[in-house]
C-alpha positions as CSV (number, residue, x, y, z in Angstrom):
1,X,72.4,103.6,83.2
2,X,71.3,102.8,86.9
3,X,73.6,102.9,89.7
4,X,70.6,102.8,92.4
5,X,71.3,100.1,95.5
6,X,68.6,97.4,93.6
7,X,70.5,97.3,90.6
8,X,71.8,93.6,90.3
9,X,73.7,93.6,86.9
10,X,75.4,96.1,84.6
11,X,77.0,96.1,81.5
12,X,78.8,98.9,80.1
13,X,80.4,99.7,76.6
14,X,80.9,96.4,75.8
15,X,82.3,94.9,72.8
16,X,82.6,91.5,72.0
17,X,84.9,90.3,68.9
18,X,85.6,86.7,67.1
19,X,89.0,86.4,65.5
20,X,88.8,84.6,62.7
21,X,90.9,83.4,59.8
22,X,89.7,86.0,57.8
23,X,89.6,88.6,59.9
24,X,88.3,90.0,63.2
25,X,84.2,90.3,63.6
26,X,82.6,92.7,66.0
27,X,79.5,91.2,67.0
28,X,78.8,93.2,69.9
29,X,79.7,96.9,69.4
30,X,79.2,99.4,72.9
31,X,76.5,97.8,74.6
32,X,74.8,99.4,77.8
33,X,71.9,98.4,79.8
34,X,71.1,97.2,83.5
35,X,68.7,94.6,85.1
36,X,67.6,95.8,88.6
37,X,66.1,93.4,91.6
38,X,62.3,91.8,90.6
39,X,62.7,93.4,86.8
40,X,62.3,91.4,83.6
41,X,64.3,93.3,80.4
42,X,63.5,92.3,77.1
43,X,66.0,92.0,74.0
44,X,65.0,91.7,71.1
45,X,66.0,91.8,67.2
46,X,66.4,89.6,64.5
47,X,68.6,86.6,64.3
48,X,72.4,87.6,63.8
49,X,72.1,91.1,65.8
50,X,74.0,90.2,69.2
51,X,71.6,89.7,71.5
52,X,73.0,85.8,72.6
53,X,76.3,87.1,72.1
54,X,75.8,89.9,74.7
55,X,74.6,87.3,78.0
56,X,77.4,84.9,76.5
57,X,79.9,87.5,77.3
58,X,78.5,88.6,80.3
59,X,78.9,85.0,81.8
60,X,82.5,83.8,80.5
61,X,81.0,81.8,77.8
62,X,82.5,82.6,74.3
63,X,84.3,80.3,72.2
64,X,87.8,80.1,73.5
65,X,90.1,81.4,71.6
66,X,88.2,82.9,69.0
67,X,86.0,84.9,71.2
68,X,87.0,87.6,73.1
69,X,85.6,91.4,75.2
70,X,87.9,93.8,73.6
71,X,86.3,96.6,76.0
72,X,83.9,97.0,78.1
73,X,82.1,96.4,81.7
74,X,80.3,93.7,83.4
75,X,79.6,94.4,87.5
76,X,77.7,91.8,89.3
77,X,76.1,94.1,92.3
78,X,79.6,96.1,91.6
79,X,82.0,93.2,91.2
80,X,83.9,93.4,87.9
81,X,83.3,90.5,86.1
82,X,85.1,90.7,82.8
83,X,88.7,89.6,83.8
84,X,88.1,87.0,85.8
85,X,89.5,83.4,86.0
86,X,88.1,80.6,84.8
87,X,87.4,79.7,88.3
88,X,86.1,82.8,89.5
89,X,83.7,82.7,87.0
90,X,82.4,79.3,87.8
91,X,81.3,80.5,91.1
92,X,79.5,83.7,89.5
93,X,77.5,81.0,87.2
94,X,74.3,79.3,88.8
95,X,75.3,80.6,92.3
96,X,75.2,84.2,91.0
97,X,73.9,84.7,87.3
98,X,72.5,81.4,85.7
99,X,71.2,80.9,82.2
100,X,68.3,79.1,80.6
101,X,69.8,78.0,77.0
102,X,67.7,77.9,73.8
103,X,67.1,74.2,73.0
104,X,66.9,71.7,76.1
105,X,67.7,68.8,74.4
106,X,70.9,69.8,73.2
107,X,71.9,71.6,76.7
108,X,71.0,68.3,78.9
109,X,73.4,65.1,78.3
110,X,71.6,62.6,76.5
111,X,73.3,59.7,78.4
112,X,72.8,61.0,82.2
113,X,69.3,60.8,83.8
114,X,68.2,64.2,85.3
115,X,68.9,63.5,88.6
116,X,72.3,63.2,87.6
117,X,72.6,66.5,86.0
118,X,70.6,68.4,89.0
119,X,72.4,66.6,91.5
120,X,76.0,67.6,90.0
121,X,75.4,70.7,90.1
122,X,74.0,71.1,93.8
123,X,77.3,69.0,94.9
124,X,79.6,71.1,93.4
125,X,77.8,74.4,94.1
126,X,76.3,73.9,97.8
127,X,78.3,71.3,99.0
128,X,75.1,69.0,100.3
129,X,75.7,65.5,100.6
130,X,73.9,63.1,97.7
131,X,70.8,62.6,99.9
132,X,70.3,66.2,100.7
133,X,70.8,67.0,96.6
134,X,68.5,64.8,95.4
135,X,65.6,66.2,97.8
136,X,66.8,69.8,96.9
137,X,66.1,68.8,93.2
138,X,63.4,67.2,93.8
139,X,61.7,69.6,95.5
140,X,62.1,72.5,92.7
141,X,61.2,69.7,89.9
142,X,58.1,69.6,92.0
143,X,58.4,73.5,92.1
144,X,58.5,73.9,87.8
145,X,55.5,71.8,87.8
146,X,56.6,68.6,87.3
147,X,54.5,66.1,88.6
148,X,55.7,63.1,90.3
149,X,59.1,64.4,90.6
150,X,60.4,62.2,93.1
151,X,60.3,59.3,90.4
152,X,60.6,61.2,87.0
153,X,63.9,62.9,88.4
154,X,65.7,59.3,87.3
155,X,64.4,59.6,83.5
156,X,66.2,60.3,81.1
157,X,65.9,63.7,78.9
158,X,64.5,62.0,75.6
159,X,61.7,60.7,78.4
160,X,60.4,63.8,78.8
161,X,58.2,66.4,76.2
162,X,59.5,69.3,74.9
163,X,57.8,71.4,77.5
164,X,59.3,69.2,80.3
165,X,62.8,69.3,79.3
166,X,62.6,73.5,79.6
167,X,61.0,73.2,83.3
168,X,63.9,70.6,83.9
169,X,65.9,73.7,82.2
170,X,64.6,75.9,84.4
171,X,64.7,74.2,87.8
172,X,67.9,73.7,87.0
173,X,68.8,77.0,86.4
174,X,67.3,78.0,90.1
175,X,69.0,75.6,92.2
176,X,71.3,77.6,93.4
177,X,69.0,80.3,93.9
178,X,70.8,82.7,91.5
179,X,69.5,86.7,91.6
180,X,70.0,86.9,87.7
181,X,67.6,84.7,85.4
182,X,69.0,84.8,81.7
183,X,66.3,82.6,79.3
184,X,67.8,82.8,76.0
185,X,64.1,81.8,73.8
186,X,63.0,79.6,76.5
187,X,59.5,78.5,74.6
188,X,61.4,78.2,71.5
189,X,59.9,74.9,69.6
190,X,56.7,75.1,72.0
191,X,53.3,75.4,71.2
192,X,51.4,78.1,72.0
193,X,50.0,76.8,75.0
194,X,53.1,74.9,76.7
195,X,54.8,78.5,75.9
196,X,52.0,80.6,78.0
197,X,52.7,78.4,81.1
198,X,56.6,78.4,80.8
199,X,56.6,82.2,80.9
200,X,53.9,82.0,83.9
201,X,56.3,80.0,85.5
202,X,58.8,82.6,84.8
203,X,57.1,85.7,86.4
204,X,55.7,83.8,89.2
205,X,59.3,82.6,90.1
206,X,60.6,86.5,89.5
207,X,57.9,86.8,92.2
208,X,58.8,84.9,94.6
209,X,62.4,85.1,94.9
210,X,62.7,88.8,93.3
211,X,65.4,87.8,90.8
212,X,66.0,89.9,87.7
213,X,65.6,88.1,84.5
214,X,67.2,89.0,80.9
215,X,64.6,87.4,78.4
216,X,65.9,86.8,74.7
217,X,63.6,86.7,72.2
218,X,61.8,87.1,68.8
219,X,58.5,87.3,69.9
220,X,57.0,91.0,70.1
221,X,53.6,89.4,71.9
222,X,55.8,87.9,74.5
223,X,58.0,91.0,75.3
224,X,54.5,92.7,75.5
225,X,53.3,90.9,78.3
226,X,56.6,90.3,80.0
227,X,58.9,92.6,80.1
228,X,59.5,95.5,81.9
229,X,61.6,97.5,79.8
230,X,63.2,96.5,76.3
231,X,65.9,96.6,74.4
232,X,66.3,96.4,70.9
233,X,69.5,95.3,69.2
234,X,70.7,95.5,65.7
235,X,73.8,94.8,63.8
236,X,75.6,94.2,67.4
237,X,74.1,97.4,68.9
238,X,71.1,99.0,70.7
239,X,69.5,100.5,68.2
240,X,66.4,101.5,70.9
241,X,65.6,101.0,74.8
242,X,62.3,102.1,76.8
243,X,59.9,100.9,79.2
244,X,58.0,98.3,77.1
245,X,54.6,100.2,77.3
246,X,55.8,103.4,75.8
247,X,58.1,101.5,72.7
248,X,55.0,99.4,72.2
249,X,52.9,103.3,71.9
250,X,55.3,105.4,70.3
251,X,58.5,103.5,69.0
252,X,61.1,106.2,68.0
253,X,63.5,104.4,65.8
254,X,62.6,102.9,62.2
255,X,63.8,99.5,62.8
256,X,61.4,99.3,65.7
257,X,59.0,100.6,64.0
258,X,59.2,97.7,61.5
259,X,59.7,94.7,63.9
260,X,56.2,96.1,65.3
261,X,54.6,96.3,62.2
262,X,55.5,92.7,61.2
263,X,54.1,91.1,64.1
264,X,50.4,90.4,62.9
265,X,47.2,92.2,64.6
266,X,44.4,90.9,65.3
267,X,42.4,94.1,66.6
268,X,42.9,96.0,62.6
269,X,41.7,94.6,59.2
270,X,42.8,92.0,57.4
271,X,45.3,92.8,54.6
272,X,46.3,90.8,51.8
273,X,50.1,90.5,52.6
274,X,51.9,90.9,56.1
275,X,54.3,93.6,56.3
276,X,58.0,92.4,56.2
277,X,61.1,94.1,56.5
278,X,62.9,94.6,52.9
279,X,66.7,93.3,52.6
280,X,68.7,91.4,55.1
281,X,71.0,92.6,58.2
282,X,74.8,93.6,57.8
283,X,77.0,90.7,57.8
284,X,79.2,91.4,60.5
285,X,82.6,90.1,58.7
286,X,82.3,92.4,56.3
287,X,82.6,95.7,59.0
288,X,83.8,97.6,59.9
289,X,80.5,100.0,58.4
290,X,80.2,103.6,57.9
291,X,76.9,105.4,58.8
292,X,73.8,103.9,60.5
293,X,73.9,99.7,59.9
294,X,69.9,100.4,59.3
295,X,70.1,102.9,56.3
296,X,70.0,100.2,53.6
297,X,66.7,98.9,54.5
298,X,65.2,101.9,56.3
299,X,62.4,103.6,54.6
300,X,63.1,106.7,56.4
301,X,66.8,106.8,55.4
302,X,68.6,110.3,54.6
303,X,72.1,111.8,53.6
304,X,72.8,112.1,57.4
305,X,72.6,108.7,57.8
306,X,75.7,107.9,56.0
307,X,78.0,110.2,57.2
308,X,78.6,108.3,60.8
309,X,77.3,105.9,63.2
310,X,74.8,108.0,65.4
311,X,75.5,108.0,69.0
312,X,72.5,106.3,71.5
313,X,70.7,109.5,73.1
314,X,68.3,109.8,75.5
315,X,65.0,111.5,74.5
316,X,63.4,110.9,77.7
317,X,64.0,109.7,81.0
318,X,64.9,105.7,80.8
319,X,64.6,105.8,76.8
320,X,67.0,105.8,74.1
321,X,67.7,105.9,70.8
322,X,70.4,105.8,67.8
323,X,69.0,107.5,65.0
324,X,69.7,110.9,63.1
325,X,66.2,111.6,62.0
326,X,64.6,114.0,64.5
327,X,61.3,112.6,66.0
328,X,58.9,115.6,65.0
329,X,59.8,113.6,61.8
330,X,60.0,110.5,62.3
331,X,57.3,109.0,59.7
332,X,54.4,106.1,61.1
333,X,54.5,103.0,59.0
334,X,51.1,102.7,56.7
């Protein structure tokens, strides 16, 4: 992990638990990674596998009392984070680290107009006065392309499209000029082309105002022409981390290999089925596990694999892997 002057945000060993009735669940389990000034990390993995989990935890936001980091490190630009009041940890949100959530309509208030909703949170974070908020809103509604925003700002959420309601998201998320962007599936429910300009907006406002952005997501394509490294989480642990053009070329765990090889191509023949990943992840109540989580749908799995969770080791410098099959062996999926 990075301790260079540009890194903005990093997370160390951390592990994330849910006490429950029937027992306690580890859904994050020793996660490391970094986001540094202007960089966009991907994290990706199927549903289930931690990767909400992990940016809940980093800002304060789990389920009280059932949630709970049992170990671990969060460092803002090398403030400790986990430990924090309540308080404290209001001022590290928006001002700090904000977060775009996965489904606008159920994150904005149904019974508030917009301006309402952007102008609460510039009051309470900035300190303007009301006239001074609403032209601070304004102005970055007008920023996240929406047009006539000095009038639309007093709709309501249900007035807007689904495409809308993320830049109203997003604006949202910026205005308090925060240095860490967290989009958990921001063009989830969007079509295709709605979701090309929402992540345009993205990188042009990483741009700008050089912020690092954590993007969550299930979409392979978009990590490919996003992100600058990636991470790929499994079971409540990085299973795989590189920069995104060498996992995309040479993947060096199985699981990655599989998430790339169900992602349809368009540049190699058609076949008659698409490829798809046999079996279902761990459920996490029913841990703690011996051996790799993978092994009982990896293709590639061996006697070593059940005899201990393998550690995360670099291979080379800035990637990483957990897996117990050398790579002069690692097979390619057919």
């Amino acid at each position: 992990m990075s301790s260079t002057a540009d890194t903005l945000l990093q997370v160390d060993g951390l592990r994330t638990q849910f006490v429950l009735d029937e027992g306690t669940v580890t859904a994050v389990d020793g996660v490391t990674f970094d986001v540094k000034k202007g960089e966009i990390v991907g994290i990706v993995g199927e549903s289930g596998c931690g990767k909400s989990v992990t940016n809940l935890s980093v800002l304060g936001l789990l389920p009280k009392p059932q949630g709970r980091i049992a170990n671990g490190s969060v460092k803002f630009e090398g403030r400790e984070l986990v430990g924090l009041s309540e308080n404290e940890l209001r001022k590290v949100r928006g001002n700090n680290i904000a977060m775009i959530f996965q489904d606008p309509m159920t994150s904005l208030n149904p019974y508030l107009t917009v301006e309402e909703q952007l102008v609460e949170v510039v009051e309470l974070h900035l300190g303007m006065s009301r006239k001074d908020a609403v032209a601070h809103a304004v102005k970055l509604l007008h920023r996240v392309g929406i047009s006539d925003a000095a009038n639309r700002i007093k709709s309501y959420p249900h007035e807007f499209s689904g495409g809308m309601r993320q830049r109203v998201m997003i604006a949202m998320a910026l205005l308090c000029d925060p240095e860490v962007l967290i989009a958990d599936e921001p063009t989830t429910a969007l079509d295709v082309t709605i979701q090309a300009q929402i992540l345009e907006l993205l990188k042009e406002l990483r741009d700008e105002r050089g912020m690092g952005i954590i993007l969550i997501t299930h979409d392979l394509g978009v990590v490919a022409g996003m992100c600058d490294r990636v991470i790929v989480m499994y079971a409540g642990r990085i299973v795989e981390q590189a920069p995104t053009h060498e996992l995309y070329a040479s993947p060096q765990h199985p699981y990655t290999q599989a998430l790339l090889k169900s992602v349809p191509r368009l540049d190699e023949a058609m076949h008659e089925h698409l490829f798809s990943i046999e079996g279902l992840p761990p459920r996490l109540d029913k841990g703690p596990f011996t051996g790799c989580t993978f092994a009982p749908r990896c293709p590639q799995v061996r006697d070593a694999c059940h005899q201990g969770e393998p550690a995360l080791e670099e291979t080379s410098p800035g990637r990483h892997r957990r897996c117990v099959v050398p790579l002069g062996e690692l097979e390619t999926l057919a």
